[in-house]
PAZADREN-12761 format. One record per atom (N, C-alpha, C): residue in one letter; x negated, y, z negated. Coordinates in steps of 0.05 Angstrom, whole numbers, padded with zeros to 5 digits, always signed. Example, Ala and Ser with C-alpha at 12.3 -4.5 7.8 and 13.67 -1.06 7.14 Angstrom:
BEGIN
A-00264-00114-00156A-00246-00090-00156A-00264-00066-00156S-00257-00045-00142S-00273-00021-00143S-00258+00001-00157
***
This chain:
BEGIN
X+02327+00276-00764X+02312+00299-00754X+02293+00289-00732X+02289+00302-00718X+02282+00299-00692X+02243+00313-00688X+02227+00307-00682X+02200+00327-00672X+02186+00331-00655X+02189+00352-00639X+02181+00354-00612X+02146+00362-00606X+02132+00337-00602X+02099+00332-00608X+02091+00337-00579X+02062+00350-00582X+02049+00360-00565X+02024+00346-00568X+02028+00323-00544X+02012+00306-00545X+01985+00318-00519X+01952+00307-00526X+01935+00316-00520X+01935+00297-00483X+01950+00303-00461X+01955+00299-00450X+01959+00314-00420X+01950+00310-00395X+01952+00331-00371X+01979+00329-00352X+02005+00338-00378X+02034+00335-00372X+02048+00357-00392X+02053+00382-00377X+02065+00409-00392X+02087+00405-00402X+02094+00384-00423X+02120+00384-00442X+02117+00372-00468X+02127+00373-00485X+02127+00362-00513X+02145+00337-00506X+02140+00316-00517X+02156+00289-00528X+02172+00294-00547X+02197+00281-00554X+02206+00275-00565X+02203+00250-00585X+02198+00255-00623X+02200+00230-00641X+02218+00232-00659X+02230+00212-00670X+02244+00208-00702X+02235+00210-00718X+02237+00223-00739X+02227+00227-00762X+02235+00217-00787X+02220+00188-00791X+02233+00175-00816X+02238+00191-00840X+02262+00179-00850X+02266+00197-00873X+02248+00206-00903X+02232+00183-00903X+02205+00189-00922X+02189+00209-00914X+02191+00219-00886X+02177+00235-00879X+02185+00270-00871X+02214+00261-00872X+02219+00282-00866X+02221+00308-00885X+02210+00303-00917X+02207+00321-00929X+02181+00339-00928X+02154+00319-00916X+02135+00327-00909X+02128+00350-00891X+02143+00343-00864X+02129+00341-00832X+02140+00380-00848X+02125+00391-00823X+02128+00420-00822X+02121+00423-00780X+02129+00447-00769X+02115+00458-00754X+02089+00463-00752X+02069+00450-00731X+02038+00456-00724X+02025+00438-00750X+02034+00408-00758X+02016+00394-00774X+02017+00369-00744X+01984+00357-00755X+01979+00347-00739X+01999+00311-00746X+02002+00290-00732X+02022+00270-00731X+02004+00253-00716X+02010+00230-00719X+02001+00205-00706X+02028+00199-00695X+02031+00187-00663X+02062+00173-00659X+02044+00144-00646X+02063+00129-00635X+02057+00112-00615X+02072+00119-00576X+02056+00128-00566X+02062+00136-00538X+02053+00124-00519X+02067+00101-00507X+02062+00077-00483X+02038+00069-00500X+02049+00060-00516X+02033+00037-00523X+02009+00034-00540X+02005+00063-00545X+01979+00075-00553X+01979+00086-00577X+01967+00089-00590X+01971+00107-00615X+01958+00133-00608X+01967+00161-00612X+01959+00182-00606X+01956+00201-00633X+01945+00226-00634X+01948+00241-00665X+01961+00266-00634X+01983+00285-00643X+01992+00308-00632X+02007+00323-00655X+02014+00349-00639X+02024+00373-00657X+02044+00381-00656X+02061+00387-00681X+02090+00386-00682X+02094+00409-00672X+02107+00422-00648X+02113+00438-00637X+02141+00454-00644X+02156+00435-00646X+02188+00440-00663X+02202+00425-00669X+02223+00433-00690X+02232+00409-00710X+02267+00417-00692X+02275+00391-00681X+02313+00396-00676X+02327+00379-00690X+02352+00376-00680X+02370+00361-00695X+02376+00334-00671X+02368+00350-00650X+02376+00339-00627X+02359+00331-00608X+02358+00303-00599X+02340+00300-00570X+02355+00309-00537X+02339+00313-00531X+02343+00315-00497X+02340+00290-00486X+02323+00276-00497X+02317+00249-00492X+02339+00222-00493X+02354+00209-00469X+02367+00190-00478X+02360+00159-00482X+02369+00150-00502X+02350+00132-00515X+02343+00125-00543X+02336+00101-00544X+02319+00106-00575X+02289+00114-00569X+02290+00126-00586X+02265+00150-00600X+02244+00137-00615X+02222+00138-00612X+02194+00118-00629X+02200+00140-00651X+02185+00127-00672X+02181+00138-00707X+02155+00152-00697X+02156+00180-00717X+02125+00187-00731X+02116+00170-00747X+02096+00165-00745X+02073+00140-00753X+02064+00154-00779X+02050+00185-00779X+02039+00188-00801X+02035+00219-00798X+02035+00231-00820X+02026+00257-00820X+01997+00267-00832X+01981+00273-00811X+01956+00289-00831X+01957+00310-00853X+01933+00290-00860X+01930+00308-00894X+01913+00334-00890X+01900+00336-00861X+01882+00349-00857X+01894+00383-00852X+01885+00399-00838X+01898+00432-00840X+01909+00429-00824X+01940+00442-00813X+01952+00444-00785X+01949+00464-00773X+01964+00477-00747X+01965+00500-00734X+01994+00516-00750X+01977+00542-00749X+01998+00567-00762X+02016+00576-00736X+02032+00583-00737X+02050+00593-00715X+02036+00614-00689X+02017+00626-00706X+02004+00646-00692X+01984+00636-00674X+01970+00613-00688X+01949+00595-00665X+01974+00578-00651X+01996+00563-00659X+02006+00560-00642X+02015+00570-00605X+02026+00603-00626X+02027+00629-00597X+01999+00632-00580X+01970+00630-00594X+01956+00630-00576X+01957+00614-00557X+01963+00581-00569X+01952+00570-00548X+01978+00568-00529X+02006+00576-00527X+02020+00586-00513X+02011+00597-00491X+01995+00623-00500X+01991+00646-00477X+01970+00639-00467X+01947+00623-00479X+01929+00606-00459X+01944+00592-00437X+01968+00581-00442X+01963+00555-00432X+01983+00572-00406X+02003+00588-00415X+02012+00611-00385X+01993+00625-00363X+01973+00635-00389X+01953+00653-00372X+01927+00630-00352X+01929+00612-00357X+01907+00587-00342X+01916+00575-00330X+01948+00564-00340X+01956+00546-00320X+01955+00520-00329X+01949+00518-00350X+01937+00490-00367X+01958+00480-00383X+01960+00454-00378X+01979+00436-00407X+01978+00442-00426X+01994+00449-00448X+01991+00464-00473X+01976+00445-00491X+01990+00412-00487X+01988+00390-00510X+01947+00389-00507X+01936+00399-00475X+01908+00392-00478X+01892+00421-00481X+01909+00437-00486X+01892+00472-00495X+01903+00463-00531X+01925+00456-00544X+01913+00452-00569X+01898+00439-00578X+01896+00413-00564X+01869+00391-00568X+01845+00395-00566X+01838+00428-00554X+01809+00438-00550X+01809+00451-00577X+01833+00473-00576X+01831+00488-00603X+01826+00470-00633X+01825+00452-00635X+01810+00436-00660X+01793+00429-00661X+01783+00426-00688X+01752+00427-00684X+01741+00403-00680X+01719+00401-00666X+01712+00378-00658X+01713+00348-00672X+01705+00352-00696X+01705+00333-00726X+01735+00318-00718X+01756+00330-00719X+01788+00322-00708X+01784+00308-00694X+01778+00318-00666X+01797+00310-00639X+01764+00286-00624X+01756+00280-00642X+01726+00265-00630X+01734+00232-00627X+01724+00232-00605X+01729+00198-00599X+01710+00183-00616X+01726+00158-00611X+01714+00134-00618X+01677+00134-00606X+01661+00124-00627X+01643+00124-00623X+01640+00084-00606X+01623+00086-00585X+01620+00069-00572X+01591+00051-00579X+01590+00023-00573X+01571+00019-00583X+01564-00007-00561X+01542-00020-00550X+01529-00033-00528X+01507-00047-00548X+01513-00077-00537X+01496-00098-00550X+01487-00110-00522X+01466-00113-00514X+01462-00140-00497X+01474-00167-00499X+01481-00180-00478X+01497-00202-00486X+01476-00227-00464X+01458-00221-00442X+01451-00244-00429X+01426-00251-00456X+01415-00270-00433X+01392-00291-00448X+01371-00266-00442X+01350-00273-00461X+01322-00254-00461X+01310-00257-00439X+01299-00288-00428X+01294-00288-00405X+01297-00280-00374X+01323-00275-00379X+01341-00274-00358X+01329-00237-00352X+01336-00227-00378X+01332-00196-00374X+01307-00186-00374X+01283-00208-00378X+01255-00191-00369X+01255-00197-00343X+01264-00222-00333X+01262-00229-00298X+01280-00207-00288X+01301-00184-00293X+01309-00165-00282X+01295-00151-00293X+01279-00142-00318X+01268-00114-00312X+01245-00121-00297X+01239-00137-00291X+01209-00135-00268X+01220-00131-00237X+01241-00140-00227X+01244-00126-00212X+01259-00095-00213X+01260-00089-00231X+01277-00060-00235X+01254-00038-00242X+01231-00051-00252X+01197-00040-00253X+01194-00032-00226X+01199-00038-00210X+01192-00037-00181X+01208-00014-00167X+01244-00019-00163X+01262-00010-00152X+01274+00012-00171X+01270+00014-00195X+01288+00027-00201X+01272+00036-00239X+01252+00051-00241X+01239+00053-00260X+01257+00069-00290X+01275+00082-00279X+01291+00097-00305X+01305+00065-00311X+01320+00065-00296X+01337+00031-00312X+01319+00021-00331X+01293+00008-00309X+01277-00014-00331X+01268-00011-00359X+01269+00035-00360X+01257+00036-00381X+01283+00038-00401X+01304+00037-00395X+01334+00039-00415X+01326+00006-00414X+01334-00008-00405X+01327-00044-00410X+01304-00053-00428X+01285-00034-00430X+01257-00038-00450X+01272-00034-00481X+01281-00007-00470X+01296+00005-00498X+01308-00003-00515X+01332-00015-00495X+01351-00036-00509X+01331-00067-00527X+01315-00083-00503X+01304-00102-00518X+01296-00095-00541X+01274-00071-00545X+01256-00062-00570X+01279-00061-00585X+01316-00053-00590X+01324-00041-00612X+01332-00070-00619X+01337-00074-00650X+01343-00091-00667X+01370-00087-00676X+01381-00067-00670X+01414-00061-00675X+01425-00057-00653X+01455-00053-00654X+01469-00039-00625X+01460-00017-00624X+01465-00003-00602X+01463+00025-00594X+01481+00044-00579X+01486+00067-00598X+01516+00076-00585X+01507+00101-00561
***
C-alpha cells in the first residue's frame, strides 16, 4: 500500500511513500507521518491511501505514525479550498492549520565560544560604534547558561 503525504513544503503536490506492513494496519487518511524526504526527516499528512504509485522507482518507507490527533476529511476540504482560493501549496496551508505545539521548530540555542578577553576588547569598541550589539554581548557574558 502506497501514501500520498503532504509534505509542509512550497511545491503543490503530494509525494509518494510505502507503507510498511506493520504499519499498514494503522495509517488512515489525514494522520499526521514522519517520512524521510532528501535526506531529511519531515512529519506530513496522509492525503490518500493507493495501491499504486505514479512514481517510478523505489519508494522511501513511512517512518512513523503520530499518536497525536489527525485531520478529518472536512479540514482536509478546507484546506483544499484555501489552498485554490489563495493560490498557496496545500502541503504549507495544512502546516499552518496545526496548532502551533505540532508544527514548532527546533528550539535554538547560542553559547559564546571566543576567549573572554578577546570579547570585552570587542565590546569596547562596539560601546562606541554600535551600542545595541555591545549591550546583547554584555548579556550574553552576564548569562551563566546558553541562551536560546
Amino acid at each position: 500500500m502506497i501514501a500520498r503525504i503532504l509534505l509542509p513544503l512550497p511545491i503543490d503536490q503530494t509525494f509518494d511513500f510505502l507503507i510498511p506492513k506493520e504499519l499498514e494496519k494503522e495509517i488512515a487518511l489525514g494522520q499526521r507521518v514522519r517520512v524521510c524526504f532528501r535526506e531529511t526527516e519531515r512529519w506530513g499528512i496522509v492525503a490518500a491511501l493507493v495501491t499504486q504509485s505514479e512514481h517510478e522507482g523505489a519508494l522511501e518507507p513511512v517512518l512513523e505514525i503520530s499518536k497525536g490527533p489527525s485531520f478529518s476529511e472536512e479540514a482536509l476540504a478546507f484546506c483544499a479550498h484555501i489552498t485554490e482560493h489563495y493560490l498557496a501549496p496545500v502541503g504549507l496551508v495544512v502546516n499552518r492549520v496545526l496548532p502551533q505545539r505540532v508544527s514548532a521548530r527546533k528550539e535554538r540555542f547560542f553559547v559564546l565560544t571566543r576567549e573572554m578577553g578577546e570579547l570585552i576588547s570587542h565590546m569596547e569598541l562596539l560601546s562606541r560604534r554600535a551600542p545595541r550589539q555591545a549591550a546583547v554581548l554584555r548579556f550574553l557574558l552576564s548569562s551563566s547558561v546558553p541562551c536560546s
